[in-house]
C-alpha positions in Angstrom: -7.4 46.0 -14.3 -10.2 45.1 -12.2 -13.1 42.8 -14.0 -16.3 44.3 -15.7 -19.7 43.3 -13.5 -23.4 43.6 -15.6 -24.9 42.2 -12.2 -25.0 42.4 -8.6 -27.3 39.6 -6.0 -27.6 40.2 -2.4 -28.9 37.5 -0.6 -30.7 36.1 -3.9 -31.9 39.8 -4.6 -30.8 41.6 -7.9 -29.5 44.9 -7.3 -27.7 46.0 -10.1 -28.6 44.1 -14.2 -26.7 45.5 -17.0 -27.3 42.2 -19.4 -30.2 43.6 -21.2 -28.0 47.1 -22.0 -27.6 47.9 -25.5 -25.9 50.8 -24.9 -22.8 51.5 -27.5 -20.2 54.3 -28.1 -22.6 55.5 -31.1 -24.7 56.1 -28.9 -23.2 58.7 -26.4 -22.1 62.1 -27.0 -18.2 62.8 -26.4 -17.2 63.0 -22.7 -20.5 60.7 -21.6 -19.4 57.4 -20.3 -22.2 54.2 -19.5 -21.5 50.8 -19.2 -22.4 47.8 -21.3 -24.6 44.6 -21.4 -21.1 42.9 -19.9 -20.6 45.8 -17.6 -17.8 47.0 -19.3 -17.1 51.3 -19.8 -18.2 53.1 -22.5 -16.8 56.4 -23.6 -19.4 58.0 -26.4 -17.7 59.4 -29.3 -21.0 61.3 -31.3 -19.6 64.8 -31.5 -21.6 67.2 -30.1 -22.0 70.7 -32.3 -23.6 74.3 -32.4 -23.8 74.7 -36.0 -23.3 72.1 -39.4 -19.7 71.7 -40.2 -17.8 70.7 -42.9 -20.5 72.3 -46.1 -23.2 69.7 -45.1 -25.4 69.5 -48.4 -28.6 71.2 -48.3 -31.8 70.0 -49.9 -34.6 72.6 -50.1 -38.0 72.2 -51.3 -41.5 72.7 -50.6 -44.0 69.8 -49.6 -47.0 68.8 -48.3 -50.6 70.5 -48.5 -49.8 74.6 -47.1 -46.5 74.6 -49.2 -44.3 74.0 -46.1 -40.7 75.1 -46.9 -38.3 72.7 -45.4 -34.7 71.7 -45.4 -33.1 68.7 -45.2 -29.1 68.5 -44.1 -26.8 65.7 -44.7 -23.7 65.9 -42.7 -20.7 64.0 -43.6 -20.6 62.0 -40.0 -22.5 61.6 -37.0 -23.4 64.4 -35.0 -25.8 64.5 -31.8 -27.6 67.9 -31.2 -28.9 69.1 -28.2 -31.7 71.0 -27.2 -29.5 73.9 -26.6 -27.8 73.7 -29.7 -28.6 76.2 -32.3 -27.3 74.5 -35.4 -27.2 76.8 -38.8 -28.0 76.0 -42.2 -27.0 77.4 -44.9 -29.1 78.2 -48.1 -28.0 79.2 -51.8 -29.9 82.7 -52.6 -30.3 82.2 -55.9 -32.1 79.4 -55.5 -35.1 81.7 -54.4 -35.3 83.7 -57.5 -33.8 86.6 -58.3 -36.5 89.3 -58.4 -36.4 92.9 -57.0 -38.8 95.0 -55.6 -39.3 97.1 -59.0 -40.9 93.8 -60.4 -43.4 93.1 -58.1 -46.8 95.0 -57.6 -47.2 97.5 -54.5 -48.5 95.5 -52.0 -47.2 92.0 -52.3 -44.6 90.6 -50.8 -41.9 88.0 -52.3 -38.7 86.0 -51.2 -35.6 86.3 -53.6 -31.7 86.3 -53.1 -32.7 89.9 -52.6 -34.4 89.5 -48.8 -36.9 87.8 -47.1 -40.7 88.7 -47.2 -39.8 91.9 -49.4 -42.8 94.2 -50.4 -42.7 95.1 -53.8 -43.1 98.6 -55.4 -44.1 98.7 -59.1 -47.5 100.0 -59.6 -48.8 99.1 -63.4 -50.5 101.9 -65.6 -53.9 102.9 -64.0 -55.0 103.6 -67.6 -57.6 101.9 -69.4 -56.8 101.2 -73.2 -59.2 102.8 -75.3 -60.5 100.0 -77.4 -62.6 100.6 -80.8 -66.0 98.7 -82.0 -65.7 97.6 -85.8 -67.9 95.6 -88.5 -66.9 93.8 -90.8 -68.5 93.0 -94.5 -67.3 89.7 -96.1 -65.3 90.0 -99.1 -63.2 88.0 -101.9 -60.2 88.9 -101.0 -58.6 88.6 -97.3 -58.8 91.6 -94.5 -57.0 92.6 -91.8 -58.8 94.0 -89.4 -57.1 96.7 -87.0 -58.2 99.3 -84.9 -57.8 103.4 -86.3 -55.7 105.4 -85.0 -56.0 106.7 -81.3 -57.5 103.2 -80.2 -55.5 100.9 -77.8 -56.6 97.4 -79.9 -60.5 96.6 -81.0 -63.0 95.4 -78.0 -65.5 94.0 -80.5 -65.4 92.5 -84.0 -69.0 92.1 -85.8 -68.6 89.8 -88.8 -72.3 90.6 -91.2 -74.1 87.3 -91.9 -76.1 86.6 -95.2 -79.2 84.4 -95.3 -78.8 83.8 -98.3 -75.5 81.9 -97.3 -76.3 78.3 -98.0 -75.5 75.3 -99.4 -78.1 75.3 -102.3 -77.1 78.3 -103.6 -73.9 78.1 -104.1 -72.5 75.8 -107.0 -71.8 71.8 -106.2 -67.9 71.3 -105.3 -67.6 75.1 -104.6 -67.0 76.4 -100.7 -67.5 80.0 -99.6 -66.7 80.6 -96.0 -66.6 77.0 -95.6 -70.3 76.2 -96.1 -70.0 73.9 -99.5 -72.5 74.1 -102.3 -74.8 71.8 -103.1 -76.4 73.7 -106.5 -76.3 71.5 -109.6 -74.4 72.9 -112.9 -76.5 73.6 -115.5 -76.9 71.3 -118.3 -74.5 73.3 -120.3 -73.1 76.6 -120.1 -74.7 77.7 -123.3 -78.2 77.3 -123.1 -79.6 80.1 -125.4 -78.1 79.9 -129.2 -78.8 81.3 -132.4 -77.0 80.5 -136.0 -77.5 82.8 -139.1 -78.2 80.2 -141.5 -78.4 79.9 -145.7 -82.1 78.6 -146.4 -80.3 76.1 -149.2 -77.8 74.7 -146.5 -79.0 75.0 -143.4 -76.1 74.1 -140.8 -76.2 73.9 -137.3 -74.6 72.9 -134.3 -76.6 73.3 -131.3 -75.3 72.6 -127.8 -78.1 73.7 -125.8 -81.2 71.8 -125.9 -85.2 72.7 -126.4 -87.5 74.3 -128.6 -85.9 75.5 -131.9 -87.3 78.5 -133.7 -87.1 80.0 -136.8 -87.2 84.0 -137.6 -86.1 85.5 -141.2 -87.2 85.7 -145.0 -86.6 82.7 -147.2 -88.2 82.6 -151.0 -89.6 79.9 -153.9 -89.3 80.8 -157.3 -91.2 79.0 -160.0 -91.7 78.9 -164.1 -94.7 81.2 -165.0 -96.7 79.8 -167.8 -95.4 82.1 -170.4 -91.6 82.1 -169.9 -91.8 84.4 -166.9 -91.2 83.6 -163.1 -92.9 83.9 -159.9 -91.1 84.6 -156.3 -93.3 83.6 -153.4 -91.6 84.9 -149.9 -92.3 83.1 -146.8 -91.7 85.3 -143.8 -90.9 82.6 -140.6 -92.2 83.9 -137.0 -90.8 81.3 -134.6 -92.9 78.5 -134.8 -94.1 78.9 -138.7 -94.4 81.3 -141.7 -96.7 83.0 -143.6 -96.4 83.7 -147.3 -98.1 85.6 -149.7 -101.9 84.5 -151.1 -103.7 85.7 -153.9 -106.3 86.6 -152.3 -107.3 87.5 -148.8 -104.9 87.9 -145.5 -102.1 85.8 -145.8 -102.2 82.3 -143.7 -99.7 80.8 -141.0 -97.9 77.4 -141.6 -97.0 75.7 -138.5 -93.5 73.6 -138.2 -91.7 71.9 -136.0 -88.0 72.4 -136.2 -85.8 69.6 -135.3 -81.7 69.0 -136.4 -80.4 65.8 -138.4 -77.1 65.3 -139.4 -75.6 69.1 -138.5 -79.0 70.2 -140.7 -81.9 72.0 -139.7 -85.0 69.9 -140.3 -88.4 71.1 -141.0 -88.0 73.8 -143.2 -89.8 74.0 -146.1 -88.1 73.9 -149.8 -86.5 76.9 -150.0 -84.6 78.1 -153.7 -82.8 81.5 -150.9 -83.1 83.6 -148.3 -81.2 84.3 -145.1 -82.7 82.6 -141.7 -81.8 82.9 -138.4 -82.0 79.8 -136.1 -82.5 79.7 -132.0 -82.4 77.1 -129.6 -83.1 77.9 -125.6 -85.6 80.1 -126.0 
């Protein structure tokens, strides 16, 4: 076997230089030969192919700013491809979808396992819904608004508003519509009371406070000075009584009512009669 030259000199010129070669069999398509950095031959042994053998995977997705569709193969050795090649890849269908024409609108066109740039053919209801106007008045208990019959569903939904909707008049710790009330309870619940009282025992029991008055008949009766008796009715108006004179119009007495001990207070001494007693008033 004759010996491998990587360089030729010819009267101290260099004709032929093969030590700076990296050429390898890796890099040479079956049936190309070269030589090497020590001038030895190289058969290439990258097979040269039409189309991806052996079930190269396939990864498929879109990228970069228009949505570019690309695919990237990975083949199970090495391979060169020339520029007359026409290698073929192939795709799963389902991985574009599975829509049919019937789903997409009239007009637009779609990829699925069912072609490539197919137009669609469903055309939705041309029909406009029929849609109802309602108002609504607030109530206690819960509605449910929904539109009559021969309406679609409702377009509008008018809720009426109150001005007299606010905090100070609705009762402290109380919420309506979620606007909370600010109103102070009254002092008591019972603030106007009356008590049908015995002029001899006079017993009350007030929870409301303020002016007391006094309405009703009460009577004195006294020793005459010759064994008889005299009754002397006192008629109370509110604030007083008047009773009977001998003489002239009868006269007002003013009192002021007051309670002591679960007694009325301010009466006069009474031997009867049947009052009645209001506080609140």
């Amino acid at each position: 076997m004759a010996a491998s030259v990587n360089q030729v000199i010819v009267n101290g010129e260099t004709i032929i230089d093969l030590t700076n070669d990296t050429v390898t069999a890796n890099d040479l398509a079956e049936g190309v030969t070269a030589h090497d950095s020590s001038g030895a031959l190289v058969n290439g042994n990258l097979s040269e192919i039409e189309a991806f053998e052996n079930n190269p995977t396939i990864t498929f997705r879109t990228e970069g700013p228009f949505g570019l569709f690309r695919c990237y193969p990975i083949v199970r050795k090495d391979y060169i491809i020339r520029k007359t090649s026409k290698p073929i890849v192939f795709l799963d269908a389902d991985g574009f979808g599975d829509a049919m024409v019937a789903d997409v609108i009239k007009g637009k066109t779609f990829t699925s396992k069912n072609g490539l740039k197919v137009s669609g053919t469903y055309e939705p209801p041309s029909t406009e819904p029929t849609l109802q106007i309602k108002s609504v008045t607030p109530s206690a208990a819960q509605q449910v608004i929904a539109p009559d019959s021969g309406y679609d569903g409702l377009s509008q939904v008018t809720v009426s508003g109150d001005s007299n909707l606010t905090p100070e008049n609705i009762k402290s710790g109380v919420s309506i519509f979620g606007i909370t009330g600010t109103l102070a309870a009254a002092a008591s619940d019972n603030n106007c009371e009356a008590y049908v009282i015995d002029a001899t025992n006079p017993t009350v029991s007030f929870k409301a406070s303020g002016t007391i008055k006094v309405y009703g008949y009460g009577y004195t009766t006294s020793s005459s000075g010759w064994g008889g008796s005299t009754t002397t009715v006192h008629a109370f108006c509110g604030d007083g009584y008047y009773k009977a004179a001998s003489w002239g119009s009868p006269s007002k007495t003013n009192c002021t009512f007051g309670v002591s001990g679960g007694k009325l207070t301010g009466l006069p001494s009474l031997n009867g009669g049947t009052l009645i007693a209001v506080c609140g008033i």
